[in-house]
C-alpha positions, 0 to 999 in steps of 0.5 A, a space after each residue: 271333407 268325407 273321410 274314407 278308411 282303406 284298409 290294405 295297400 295292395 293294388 286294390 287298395 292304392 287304386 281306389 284311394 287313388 281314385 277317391 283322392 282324386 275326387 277331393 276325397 280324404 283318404 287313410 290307407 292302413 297296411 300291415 307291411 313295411 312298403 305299399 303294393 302288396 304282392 306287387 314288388 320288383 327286385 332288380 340285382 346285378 342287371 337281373 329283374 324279378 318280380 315277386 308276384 304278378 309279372 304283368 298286367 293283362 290289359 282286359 277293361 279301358 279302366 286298366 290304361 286310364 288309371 296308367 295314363 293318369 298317374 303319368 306312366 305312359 312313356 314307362 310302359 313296356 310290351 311284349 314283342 310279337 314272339 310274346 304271343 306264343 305260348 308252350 304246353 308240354 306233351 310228351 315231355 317237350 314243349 309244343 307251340 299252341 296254336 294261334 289260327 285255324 290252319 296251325 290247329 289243324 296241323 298241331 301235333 299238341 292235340 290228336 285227330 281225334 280230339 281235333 274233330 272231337 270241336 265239331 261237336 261243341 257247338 251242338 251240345 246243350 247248355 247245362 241248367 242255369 243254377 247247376 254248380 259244376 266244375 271246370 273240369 266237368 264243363 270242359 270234358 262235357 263240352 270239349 273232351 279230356 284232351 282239351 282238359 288235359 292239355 289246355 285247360 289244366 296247365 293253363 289253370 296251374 299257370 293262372 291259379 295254381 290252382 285245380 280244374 277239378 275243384 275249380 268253379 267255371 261259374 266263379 273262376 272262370 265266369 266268361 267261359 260260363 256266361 258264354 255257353 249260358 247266352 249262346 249254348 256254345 263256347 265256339 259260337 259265342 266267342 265269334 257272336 259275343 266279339 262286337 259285344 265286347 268292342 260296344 263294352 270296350 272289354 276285351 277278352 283274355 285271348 285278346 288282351 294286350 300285356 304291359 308292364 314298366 321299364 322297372 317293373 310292375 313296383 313302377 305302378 303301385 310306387 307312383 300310387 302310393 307316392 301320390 297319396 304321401 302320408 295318407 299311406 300308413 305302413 306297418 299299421 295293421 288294423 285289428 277290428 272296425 266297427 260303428 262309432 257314432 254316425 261312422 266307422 272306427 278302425 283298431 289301428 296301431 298308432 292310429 288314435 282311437 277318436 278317429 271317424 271315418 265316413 266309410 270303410 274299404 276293406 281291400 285286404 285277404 279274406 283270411 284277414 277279414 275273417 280274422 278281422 270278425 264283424 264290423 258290426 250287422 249282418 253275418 260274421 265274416 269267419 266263414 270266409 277263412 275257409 277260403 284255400 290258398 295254396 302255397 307258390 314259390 316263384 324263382 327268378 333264375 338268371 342263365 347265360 344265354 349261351 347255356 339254353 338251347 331253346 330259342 325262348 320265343 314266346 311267354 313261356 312253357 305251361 306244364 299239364 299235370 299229367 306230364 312228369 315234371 315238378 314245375 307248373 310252368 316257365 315264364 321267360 320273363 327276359 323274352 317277355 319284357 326288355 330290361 329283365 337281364 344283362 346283355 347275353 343272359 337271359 331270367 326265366 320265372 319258374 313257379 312251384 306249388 299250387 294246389 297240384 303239388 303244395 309240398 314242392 313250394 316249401 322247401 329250402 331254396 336250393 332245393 327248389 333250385 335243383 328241382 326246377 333246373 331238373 325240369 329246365 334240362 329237359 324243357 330247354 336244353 339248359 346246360 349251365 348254373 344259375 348266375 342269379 337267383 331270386 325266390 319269393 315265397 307265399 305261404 297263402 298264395 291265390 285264392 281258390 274260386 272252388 265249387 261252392 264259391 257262392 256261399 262265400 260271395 253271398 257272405 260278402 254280399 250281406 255283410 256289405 248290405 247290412 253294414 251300409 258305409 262298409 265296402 268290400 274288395 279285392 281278389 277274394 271277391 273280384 277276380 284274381 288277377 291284377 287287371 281284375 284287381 285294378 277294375 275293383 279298385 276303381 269301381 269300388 271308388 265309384 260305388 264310394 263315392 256315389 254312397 257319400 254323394 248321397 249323403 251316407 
């Protein structure tokens, strides 16, 4: 039986050595930490829910609901009610729904008249060259004008990336927003044409994209993964190098005996990690890849009565613009969001702090970012009382940034793969950086596996 070495036990690589097992292929997942998932924890205390890092998965790939199904977690699946879909941006220093549907953008006081009109335009301004790098801020100004920028764009990328618009690549980081001026000349046109092309795919835009997560949590998903697969997972067991031995791979692993031969090798880990990690043999060096930013977050779970909070708390939470003077980059109202997230008359709000907008606010004590945000909550929903619940989590290397020049780092990934025929890479550094992305990687990743040993490595 082939043998495949997975390095990392995030939901990269626990869906691919999940998938992989379930062809009848051996699997040996190395991580460095003391329990499966990666970033995907779920603390629950004193009737409060908190999740240490994604709080849900966007459901954008058929790929997404298969793997669920499969690992037996249908019943467990919970969604959003329909108050979920209202989104807040703040203007003026109170939060505005966004709109939904054309007669609510008519009438939105989020955005002026003049930007308003300012769309008619879109459609009839020319597509940038193909092999031009820009930034998502100069693609949305271009087309869209800087109240777009400023009140759409950039809360929703401190929400998704916590990250710049202004160093961001739309090629990269937004590589749908790109693909649609590129085939239509047009985002308005190619959101209305390119709608039955995604249904033929069964993709599904972001926009329209069902969210789910589990009763318990997103840590439902990446336990059941990691049970599934028993002592093939090897926690604390970080690996040190990989590199050819004999017609295979062999992985520096703590513990791990040094004969071990591995028929391939998925590296599903940081590209920090694999920079550290050095060659795994052909091809160019993967140090380059370090330079890869990730910004500092904090996220807090805090708990509140529900009776301190005069904001009805009708939707998925509040995007903050740079612009507007607050700390915070956003709020989720996770108990809003998910049934079981607080006790009976409470209510958890998520907020986050940090990003490449304001890293210093991420890395203070605990309290302190307590107080920061509560200043901002006072203001954003009327909050009135303390916290009865508190949760941080704290990532010193939160999200990798898919900055201008993106491309190098990718074509780095490219090569080394190509030289090094057997060694696989994936992962948010490569495919994406949200968890639905990080799910399609994973099993895709197991299928370009499998097809390589099926033809005999």
């Amino acid at each position: 039986m082939a043998e495949v070495a997975i390095i990392g036990g995030g939901i990269t690589g626990l869906t691919a050595a999940y998938r992989l097992h379930g062809r009848g292929i051996g699997v040996t997942v190395f991580d460095g930490g003391k329990e499966a998932g990666g970033v995907v924890r779920t603390t629950f205390r004193n009737g409060f829910l908190a999740e240490h890092g994604p709080n849900s998965i966007l459901v954008t790939s058929p790929l997404i609901p298969a793997l669920i199904r499969d690992a037996g977690l249908d019943a467990r699946v919970v969604s959003p009610g329909t108050s979920g879909k209202n989104r807040f941006i703040v203007r003026s220093g109170r939060p505005i729904c966004l709109p939904l549907t054309p007669p609510q953008f008519v009438t939105t006081p989020l955005f002026s008249p003049w930007a308003k009109l300012r769309l008619i335009a879109e459609p009839f301004i020319r597509r940038a060259p193909a092999d031009m790098e820009e930034s998502l801020s100069g693609f949305v100004l271009r087309r869209l004008g800087r109240e777009f920028l400023d009140y759409a764009i950039n809360p929703f990328v401190a929400g998704v990336y916590a990250g710049d618009p202004d160093l961001l690549s739309v090629r990269h980081s937004f590589p749908k927003l790109h693909a649609l001026e590129q085939k239509y000349g047009s985002l308005i046109g190619g959101q209305i044409r390119g709608k039955k092309e995604r249904e033929t795919r069964e993709d599904v835009g972001k926009n329209e994209a069902g969210m789910v997560s589990f009763d318990a949590g997103l840590q439902v998903l990446t336990d059941t993964l990691a049970a599934s697969l028993g002592d093939r997972v090897k926690l604390l067991t970080p690996v040190g190098r990989v590199s050819r031995a004999g017609g295979g791979w062999g992985v520096d692993a703590d513990g791990t005996p040094g004969d071990t031969v591995f028929d391939a090798v998925l590296f599903a880990g940081s590209a920090h990690s694999l920079a550290r990690m050095g060659s795994p043999g052909e091809g160019p060096s993967p140090e380059p890849l370090g330079e890869i930013h990730y910004p500092p977050v904090s996220s807090l779970a805090l708990g509140f009565r529900r009776g301190d909070i005069a904001h009805p708390l009708d939707g998925f939470g509040i995007l903050i613009p740079e612009v507007e003077p607050f700390a915070i980059l956003g709020v989720l109202f996770s108990s809003s969001l998910f049934p079981g997230r607080a006790p009976a008359d409470h209510v958890t709000l998520t907020c986050f702090l940090g990003g490449t907008r304001r890293p210093e606010t991420a890395t203070g004590e605990t309290g302190e970012l307590v107080e920061t945000a509560m200043r901002d909550l006072r203001r954003l929903v009327g909050l009135t009382g303390e916290p009865v619940f508190v949760h941080r989590s704290f990532y010193e290397k939160a999200i990798p940034q898919y900055n201008v020049g993106y491309g190098k780092y990718l074509r780095i990934m490219d090569e080394i793969e190509g030289a090094n025929p057997g060694y696989f890479l994936a992962g948010n550094f490569r495919n994406g950086i949200s968890l639905g992305n990080s799910i399609v990687a994973g099993d895709e990743v197991a299928t370009r596996i499998a097809a390589w040993l099926r033809k005999g490595g």
